[in-house]
N, CA, C and O atoms as a DFTB+ gen file, in Angstrom:
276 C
 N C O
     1  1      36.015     127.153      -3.215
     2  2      37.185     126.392      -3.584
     3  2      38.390     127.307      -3.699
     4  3      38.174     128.436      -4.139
     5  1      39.429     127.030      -3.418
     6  2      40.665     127.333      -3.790
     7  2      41.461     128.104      -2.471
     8  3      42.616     128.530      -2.500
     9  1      40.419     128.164      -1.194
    10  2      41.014     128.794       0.490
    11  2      41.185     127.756       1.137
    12  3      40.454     126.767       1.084
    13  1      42.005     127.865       1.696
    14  2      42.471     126.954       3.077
    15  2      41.574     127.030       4.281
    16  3      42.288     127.034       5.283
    17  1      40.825     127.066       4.462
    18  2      40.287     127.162       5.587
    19  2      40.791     126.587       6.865
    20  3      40.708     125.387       7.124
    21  1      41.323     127.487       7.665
    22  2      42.141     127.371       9.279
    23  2      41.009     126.884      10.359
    24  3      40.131     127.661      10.734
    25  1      41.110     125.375      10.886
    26  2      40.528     125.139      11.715
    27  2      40.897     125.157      12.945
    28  3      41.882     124.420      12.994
    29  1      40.662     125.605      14.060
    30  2      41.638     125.323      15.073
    31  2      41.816     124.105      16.245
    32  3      41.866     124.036      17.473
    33  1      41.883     123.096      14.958
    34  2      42.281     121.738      15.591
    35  2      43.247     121.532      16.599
    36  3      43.216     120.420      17.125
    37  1      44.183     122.411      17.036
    38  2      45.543     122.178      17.649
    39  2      44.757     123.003      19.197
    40  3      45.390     122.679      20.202
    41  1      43.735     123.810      19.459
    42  2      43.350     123.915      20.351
    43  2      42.177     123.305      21.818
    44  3      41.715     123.514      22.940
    45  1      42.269     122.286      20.412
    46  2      41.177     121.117      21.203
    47  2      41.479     120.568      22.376
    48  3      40.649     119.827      22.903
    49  1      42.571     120.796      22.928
    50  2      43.280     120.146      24.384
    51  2      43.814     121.553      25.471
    52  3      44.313     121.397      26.585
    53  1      43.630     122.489      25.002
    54  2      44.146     123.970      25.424
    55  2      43.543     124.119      26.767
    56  3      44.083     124.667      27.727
    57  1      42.180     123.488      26.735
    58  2      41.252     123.713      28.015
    59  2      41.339     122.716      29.173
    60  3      40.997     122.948      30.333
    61  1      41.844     121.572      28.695
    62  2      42.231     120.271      29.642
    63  2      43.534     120.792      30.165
    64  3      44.537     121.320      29.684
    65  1      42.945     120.291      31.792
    66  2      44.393     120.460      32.629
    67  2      45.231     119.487      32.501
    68  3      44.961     118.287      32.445
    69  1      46.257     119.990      32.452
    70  2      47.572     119.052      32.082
    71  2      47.587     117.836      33.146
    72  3      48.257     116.896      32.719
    73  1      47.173     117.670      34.081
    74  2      47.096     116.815      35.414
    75  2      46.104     115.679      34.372
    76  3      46.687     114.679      33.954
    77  1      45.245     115.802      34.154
    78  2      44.466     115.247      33.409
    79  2      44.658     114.435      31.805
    80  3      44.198     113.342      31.473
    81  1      45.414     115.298      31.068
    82  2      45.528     114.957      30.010
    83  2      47.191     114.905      29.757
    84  3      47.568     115.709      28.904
    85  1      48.343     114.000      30.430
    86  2      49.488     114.253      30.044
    87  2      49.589     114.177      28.761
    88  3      50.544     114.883      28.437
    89  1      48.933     113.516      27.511
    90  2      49.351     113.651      26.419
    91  2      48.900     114.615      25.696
    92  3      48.876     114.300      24.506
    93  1      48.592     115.489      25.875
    94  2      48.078     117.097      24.992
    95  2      49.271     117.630      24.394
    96  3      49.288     118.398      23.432
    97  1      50.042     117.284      24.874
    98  2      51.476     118.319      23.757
    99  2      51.618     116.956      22.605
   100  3      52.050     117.132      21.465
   101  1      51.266     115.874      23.021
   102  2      51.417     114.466      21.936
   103  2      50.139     114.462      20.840
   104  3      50.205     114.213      19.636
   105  1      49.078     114.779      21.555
   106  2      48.166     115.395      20.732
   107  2      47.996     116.130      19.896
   108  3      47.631     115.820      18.762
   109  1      48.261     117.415      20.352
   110  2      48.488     118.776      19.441
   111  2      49.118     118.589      18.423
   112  3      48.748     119.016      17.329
   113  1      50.511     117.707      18.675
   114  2      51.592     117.542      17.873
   115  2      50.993     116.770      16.466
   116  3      51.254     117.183      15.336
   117  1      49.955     115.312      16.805
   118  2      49.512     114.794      15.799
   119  2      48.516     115.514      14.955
   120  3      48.369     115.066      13.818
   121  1      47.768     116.606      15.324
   122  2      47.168     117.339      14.643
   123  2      47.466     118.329      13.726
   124  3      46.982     118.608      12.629
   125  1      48.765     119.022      14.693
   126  2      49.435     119.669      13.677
   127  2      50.289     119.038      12.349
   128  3      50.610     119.668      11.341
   129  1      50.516     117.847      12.596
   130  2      50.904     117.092      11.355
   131  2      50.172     116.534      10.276
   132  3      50.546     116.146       9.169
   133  1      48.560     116.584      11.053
   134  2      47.455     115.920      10.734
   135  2      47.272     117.120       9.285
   136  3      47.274     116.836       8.087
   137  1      47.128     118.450       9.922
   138  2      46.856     119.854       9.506
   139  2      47.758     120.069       7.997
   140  3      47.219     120.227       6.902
   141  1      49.222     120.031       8.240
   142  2      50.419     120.114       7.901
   143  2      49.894     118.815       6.199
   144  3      50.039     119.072       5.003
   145  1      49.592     118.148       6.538
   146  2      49.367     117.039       5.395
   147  2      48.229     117.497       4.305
   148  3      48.278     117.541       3.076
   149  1      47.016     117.872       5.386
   150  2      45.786     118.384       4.969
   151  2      46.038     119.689       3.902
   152  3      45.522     119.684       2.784
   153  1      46.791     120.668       4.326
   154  2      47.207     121.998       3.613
   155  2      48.269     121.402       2.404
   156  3      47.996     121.762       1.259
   157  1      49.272     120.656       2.555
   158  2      50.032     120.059       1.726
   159  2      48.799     119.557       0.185
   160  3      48.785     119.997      -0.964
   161  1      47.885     118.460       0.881
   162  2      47.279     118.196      -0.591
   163  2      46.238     118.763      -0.868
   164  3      45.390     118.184      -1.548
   165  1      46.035     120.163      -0.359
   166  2      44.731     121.047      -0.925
   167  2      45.842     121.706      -2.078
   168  3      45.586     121.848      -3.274
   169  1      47.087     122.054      -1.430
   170  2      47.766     122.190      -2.400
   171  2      47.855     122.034      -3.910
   172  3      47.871     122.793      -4.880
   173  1      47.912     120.514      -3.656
   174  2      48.647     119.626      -4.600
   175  2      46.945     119.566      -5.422
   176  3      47.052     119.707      -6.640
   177  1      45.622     119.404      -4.981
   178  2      44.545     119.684      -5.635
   179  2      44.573     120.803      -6.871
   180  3      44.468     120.995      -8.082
   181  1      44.825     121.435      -5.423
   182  2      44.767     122.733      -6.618
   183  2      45.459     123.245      -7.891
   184  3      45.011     123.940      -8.803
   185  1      46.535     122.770      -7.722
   186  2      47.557     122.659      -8.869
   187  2      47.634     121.823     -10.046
   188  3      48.372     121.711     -11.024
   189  1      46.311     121.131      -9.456
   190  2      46.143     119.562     -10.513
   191  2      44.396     120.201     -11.456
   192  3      43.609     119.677     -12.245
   193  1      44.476     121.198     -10.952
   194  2      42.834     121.548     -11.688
   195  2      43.395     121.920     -12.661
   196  3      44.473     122.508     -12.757
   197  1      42.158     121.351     -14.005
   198  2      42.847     122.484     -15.164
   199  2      42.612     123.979     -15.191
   200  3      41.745     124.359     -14.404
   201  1      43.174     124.873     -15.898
   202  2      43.664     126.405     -15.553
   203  2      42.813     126.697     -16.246
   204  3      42.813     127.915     -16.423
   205  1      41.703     125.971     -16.991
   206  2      40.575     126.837     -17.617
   207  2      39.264     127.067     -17.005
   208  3      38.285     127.619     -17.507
   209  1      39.409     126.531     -15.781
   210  2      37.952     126.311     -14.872
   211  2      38.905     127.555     -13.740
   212  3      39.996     127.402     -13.191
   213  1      37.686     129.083     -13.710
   214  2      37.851     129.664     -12.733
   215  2      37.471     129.289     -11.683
   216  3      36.340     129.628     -11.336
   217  1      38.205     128.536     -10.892
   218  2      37.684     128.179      -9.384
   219  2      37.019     128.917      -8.498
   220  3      36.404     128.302      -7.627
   221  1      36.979     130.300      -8.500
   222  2      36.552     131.157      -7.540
   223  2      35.172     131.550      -8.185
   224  3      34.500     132.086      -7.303
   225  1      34.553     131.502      -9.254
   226  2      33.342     132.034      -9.446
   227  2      32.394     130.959      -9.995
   228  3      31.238     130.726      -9.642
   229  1      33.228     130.281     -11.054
   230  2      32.538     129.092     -12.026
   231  2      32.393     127.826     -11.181
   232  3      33.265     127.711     -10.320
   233  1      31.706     127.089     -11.226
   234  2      31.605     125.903     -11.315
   235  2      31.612     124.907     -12.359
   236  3      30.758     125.063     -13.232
   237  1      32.491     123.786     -12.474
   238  2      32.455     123.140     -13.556
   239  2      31.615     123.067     -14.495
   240  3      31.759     123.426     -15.664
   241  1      30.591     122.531     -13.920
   242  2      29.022     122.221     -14.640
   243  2      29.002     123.809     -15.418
   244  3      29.203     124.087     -16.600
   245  1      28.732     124.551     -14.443
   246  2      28.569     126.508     -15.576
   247  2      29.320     126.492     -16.470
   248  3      28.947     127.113     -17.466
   249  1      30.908     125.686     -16.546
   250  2      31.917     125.717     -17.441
   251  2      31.096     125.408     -18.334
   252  3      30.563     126.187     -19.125
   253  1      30.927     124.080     -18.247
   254  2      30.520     122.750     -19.584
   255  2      28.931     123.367     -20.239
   256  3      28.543     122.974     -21.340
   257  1      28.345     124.080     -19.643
   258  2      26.972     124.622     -19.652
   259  2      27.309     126.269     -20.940
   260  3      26.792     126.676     -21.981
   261  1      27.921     126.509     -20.449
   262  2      28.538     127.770     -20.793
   263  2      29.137     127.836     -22.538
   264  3      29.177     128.863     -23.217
   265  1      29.563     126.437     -22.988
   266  2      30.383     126.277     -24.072
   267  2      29.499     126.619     -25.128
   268  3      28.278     126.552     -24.981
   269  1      30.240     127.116     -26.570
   270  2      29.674     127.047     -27.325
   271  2      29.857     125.909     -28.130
   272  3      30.993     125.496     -28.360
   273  1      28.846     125.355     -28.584
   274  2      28.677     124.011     -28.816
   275  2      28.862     123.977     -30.538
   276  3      28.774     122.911     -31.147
């Protein structure tokens, strides 16, 4: 949790000949917006976690497991 992971969705048409596929630059384009949205609300996730759960090592459950009771 907490990486973006880069897919390379925008290359999925790179290999189709343009004779073939006139809409690949219309394509690409929706993916990259597709992408563009996707990174926007991993964002907005992440900013919405509370700041007491280390995302990078803990898992919630270890949180709640972890407490002293």
């Amino acid at each position: 949790m907490g990486r973006v992971v880069q897919i390379p969705l925008t290359r999925c048409c790179s290999k189709i000949p343009k004779t073939l596929s006139p809409n690949c630059a219309k394509i690409n384009n929706a993916l990259k917006s597709v992408s563009n949205v996707l990174e926007i609300l991993n964002n907005v996730l992440e900013r919405s976690l509370p700041p007491f759960i280390d995302r990078t090592s803990q898992t919630a459950e270890r949180f709640v497991n972890n407490q002293d009771l």
